[in-house]
C-alpha positions as CSV (number, residue, x, y, z in Angstrom):
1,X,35.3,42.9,9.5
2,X,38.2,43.2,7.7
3,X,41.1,43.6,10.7
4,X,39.7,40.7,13.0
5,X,41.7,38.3,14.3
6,X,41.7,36.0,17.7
7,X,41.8,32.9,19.0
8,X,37.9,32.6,17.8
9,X,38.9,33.7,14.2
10,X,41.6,33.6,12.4
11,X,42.5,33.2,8.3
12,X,44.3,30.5,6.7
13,X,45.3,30.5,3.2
14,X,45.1,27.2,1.4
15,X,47.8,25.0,-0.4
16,X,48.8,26.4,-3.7
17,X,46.7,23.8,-5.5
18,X,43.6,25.2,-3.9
19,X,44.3,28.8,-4.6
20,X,42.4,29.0,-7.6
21,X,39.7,27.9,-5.7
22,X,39.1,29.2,-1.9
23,X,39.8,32.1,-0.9
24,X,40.5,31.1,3.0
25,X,40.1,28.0,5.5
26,X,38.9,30.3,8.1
27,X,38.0,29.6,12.4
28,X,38.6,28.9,15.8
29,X,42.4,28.3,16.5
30,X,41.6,25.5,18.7
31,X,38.0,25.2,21.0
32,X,37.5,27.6,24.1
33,X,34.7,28.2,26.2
34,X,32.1,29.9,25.4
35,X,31.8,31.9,27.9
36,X,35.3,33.5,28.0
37,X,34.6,34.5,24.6
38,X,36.2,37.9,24.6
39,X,33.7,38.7,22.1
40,X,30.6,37.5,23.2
41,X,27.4,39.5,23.2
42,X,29.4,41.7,19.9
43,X,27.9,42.4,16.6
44,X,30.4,43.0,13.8
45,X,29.0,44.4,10.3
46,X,29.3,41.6,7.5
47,X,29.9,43.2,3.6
48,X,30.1,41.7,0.7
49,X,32.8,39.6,-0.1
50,X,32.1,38.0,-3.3
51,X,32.7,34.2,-1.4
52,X,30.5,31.6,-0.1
53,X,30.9,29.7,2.6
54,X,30.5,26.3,4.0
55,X,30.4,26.6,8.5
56,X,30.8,23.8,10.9
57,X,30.0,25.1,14.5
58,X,30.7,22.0,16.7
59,X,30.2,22.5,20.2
60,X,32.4,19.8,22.1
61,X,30.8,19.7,25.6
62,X,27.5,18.3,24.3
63,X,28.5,16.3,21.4
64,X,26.7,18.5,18.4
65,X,27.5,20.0,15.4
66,X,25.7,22.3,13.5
67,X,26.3,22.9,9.4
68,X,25.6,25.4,6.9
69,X,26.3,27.1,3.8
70,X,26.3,30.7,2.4
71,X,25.9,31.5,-0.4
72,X,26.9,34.7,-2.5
73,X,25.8,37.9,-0.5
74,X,25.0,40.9,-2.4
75,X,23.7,43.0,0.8
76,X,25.3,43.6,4.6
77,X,24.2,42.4,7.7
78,X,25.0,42.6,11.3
79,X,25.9,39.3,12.7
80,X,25.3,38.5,16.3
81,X,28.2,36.6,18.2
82,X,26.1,36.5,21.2
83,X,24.0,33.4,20.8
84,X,22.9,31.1,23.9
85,X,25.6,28.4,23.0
86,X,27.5,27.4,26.3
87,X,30.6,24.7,26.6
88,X,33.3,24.2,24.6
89,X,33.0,25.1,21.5
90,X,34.9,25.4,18.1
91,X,34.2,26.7,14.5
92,X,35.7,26.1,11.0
93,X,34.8,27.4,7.5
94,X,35.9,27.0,4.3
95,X,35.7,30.5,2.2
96,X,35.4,29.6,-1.7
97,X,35.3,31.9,-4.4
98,X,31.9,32.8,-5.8
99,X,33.0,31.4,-9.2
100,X,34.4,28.3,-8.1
101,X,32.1,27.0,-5.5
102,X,30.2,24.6,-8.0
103,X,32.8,22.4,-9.0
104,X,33.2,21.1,-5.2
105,X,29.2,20.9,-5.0
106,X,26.6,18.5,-6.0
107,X,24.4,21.0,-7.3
108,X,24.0,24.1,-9.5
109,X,24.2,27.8,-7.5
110,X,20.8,28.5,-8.9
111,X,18.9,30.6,-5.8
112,X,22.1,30.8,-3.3
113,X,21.9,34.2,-3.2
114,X,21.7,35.8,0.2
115,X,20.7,32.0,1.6
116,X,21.6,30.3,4.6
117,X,21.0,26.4,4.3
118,X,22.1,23.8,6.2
119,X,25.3,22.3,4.0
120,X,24.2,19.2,3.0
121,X,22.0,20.8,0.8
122,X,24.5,21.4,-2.0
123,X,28.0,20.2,-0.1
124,X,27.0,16.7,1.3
125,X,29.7,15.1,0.6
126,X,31.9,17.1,2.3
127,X,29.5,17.6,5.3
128,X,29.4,13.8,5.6
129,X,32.9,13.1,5.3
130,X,34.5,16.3,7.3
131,X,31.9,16.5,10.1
132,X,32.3,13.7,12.4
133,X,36.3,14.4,11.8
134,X,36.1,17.3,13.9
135,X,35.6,16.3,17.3
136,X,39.1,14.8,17.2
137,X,40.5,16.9,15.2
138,X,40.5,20.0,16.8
139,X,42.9,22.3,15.7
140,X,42.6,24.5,12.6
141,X,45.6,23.3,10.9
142,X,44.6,19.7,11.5
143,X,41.1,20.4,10.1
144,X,42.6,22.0,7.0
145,X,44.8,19.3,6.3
146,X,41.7,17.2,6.0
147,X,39.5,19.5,3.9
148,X,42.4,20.1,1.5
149,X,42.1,16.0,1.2
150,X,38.8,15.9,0.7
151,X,39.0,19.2,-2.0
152,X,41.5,18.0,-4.2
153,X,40.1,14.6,-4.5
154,X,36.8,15.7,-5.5
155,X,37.1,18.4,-6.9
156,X,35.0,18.6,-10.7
157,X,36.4,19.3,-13.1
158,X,33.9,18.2,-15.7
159,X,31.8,20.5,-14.2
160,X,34.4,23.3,-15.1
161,X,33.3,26.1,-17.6
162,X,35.1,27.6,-20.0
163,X,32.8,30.7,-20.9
164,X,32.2,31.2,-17.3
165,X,36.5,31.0,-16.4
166,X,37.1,33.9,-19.7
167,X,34.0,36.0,-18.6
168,X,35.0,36.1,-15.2
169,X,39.1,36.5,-16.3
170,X,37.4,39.7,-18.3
171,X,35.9,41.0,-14.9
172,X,38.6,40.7,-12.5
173,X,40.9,42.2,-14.9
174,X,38.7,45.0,-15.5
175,X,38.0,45.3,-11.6
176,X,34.5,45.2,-12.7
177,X,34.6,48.1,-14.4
178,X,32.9,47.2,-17.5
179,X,29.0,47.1,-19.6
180,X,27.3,43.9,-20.0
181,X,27.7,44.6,-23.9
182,X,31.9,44.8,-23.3
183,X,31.5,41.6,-22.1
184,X,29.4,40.1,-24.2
185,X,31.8,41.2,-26.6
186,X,35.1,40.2,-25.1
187,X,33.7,36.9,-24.7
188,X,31.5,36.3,-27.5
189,X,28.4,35.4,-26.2
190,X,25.1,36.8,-26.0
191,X,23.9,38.1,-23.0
192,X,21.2,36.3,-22.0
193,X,24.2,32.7,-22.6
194,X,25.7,34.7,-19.8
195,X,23.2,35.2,-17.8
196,X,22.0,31.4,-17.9
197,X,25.6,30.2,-17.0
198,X,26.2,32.7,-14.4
199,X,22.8,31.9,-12.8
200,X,23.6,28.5,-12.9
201,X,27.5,28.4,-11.5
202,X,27.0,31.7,-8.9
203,X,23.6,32.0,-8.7
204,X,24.1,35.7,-9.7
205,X,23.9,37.6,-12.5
206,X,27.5,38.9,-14.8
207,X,26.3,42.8,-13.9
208,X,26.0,41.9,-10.0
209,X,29.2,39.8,-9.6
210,X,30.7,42.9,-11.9
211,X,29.0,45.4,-9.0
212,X,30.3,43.4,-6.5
213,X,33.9,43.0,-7.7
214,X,33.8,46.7,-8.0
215,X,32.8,47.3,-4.7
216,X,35.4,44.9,-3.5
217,X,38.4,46.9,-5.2
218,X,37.6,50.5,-4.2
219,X,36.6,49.1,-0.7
220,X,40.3,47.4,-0.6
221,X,41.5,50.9,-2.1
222,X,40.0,53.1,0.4
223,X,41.2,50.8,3.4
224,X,44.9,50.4,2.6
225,X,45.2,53.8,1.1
226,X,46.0,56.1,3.5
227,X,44.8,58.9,2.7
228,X,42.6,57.9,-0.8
229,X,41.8,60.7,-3.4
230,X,38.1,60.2,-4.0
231,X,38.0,62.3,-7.3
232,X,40.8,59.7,-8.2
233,X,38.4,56.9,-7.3
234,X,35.5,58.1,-8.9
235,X,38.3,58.3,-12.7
236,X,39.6,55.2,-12.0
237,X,36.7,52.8,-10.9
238,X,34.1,54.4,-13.6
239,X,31.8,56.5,-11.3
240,X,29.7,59.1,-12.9
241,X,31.0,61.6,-10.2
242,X,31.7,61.6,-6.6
243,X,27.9,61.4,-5.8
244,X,27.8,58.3,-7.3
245,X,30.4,56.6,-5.9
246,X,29.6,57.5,-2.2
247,X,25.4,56.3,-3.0
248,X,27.0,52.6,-4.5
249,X,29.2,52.5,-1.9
250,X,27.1,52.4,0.9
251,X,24.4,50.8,-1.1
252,X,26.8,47.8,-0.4
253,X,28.4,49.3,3.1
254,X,25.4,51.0,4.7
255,X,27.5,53.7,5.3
256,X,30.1,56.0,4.0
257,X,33.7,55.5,3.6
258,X,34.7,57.6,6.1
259,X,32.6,55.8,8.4
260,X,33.5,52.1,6.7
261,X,37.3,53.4,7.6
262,X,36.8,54.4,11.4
263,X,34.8,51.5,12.4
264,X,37.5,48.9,10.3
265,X,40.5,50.5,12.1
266,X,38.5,51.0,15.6
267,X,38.0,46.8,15.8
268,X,41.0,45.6,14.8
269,X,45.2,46.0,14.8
270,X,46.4,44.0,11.6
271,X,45.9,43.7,8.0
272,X,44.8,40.9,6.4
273,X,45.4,40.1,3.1
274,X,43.8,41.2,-0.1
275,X,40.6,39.9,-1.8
276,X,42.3,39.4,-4.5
């Protein structure tokens, strides 16, 4: 949800050197109890956010941690935050950008999409060297220091691509708004080169990231806009007509915009910062 924010959840953005690169360091402020959890037994809708995520969930009263790793969502879902999880308890996640996410893994992005694996399946050394560091380390900012360590020492560069960095430069500056032949074009590269090199770096096609980023910036529009012009929308973000827009919006939202609007602004008080 876009306007949550609480002493379970808060955003961090990362040092400038990072900003390329994640999006947010993202968590519990310090551990509570689980059981005071203001929010416990609430489900909060979970869009698209062209990111993936690596979790740590450590739970402090029994000594555990559990790890995992999200990759690129192209649906919603409805995440439960009443789980049976009792004690103290504390959470921290690292939000990278879909395009980035490779060069801090040990393996390609090939069939992330939508998954839910445990993180040392494509981040362990970051799960082995970050994990046991945060039973001590407890508070967020303490815990970011660390990961930023960690990042910008291993960070890959060799594993950098330079067709992938132009083709996605042509996307975000075209908000998505473009054909797979424009950017095979722009780029000069045949589409199925893109395809494999997408596929292998986000685990995603160029069309869906393009779908996605789309969805991102007329979801961003109609939330800080307050009162949006849909006809406007529909010109600007390359809709067919206003039929179109509304079906791909909630193909992504599950509902409308109107509805996407009341239930952002009926779970939350403050605006967090742009995707982009």
């Amino acid at each position: 949800m876009p306007f949550t924010k609480s002493r379970e959840y808060t955003e961090i953005a990362p040092c400038e050197a990072l900003r390329p690169y994640v999006r947010c360091f993202w968590g519990s402020v310090i551990p509570y109890r689980s059981e005071d959890c203001e929010d416990s037994g609430s489900e909060g809708l979970v869009t698209p956010d062209t990111c993936m995520d690596v979790i740590f969930d450590i739970n402090h009263t029994n000594g555990s941690a559990d790890s995992c790793f999200c990759g690129i969502d192209d649906r919603s879902f409805t995440a439960n935050g009443g789980d049976t999880v009792r004690g103290t308890v504390s959470t921290f996640g690292i939000r990278f950008y879909a395009w980035t996410a490779v060069l801090f893994s040990e393996d390609s992005m090939r069939g992330v999409r939508n998954a839910r694996v445990d993180a040392g399946a494509h981040f362990s050394g970051l799960k082995k060297y970050l994990e046991p560091c945060l039973y001590e380390s407890t508070d967020i900012f303490s815990r970011i220091a660390l990961a930023e360590k960690y990042l910008l020492e291993h960070m890959n560069s060799v594993r950098e691509n330079a067709l992938l960095s132009q083709a996605m430069g042509c996307i975000l500056t075209r908000r998505g708004v473009l054909r797979m032949k424009e950017l095979s074009d722009e780029t000069c590269a045949n589409e199925r080169r893109l395809e494999r090199i997408f596929g292998e770096y986000i685990g995603i096609s160029p069309k869906k990231i393009s779908e996605l980023i789309r969805y991102q910036y007329l979801w961003n529009e109609l939330l800080y806009t307050p009162n949006p012009d849909i006809q406007d929308l529909v010109y600007r973000f390359g809709y067919t007509d206003q039929a179109h827009l509304l079906r791909d919006f909630k193909r992504f939202h599950t509902m409308t915009p109107t509805e996407a609007r009341k239930l952002a602004y009926r779970n939350g008080g403050f605006l967090q910062d742009e995707m982009f």
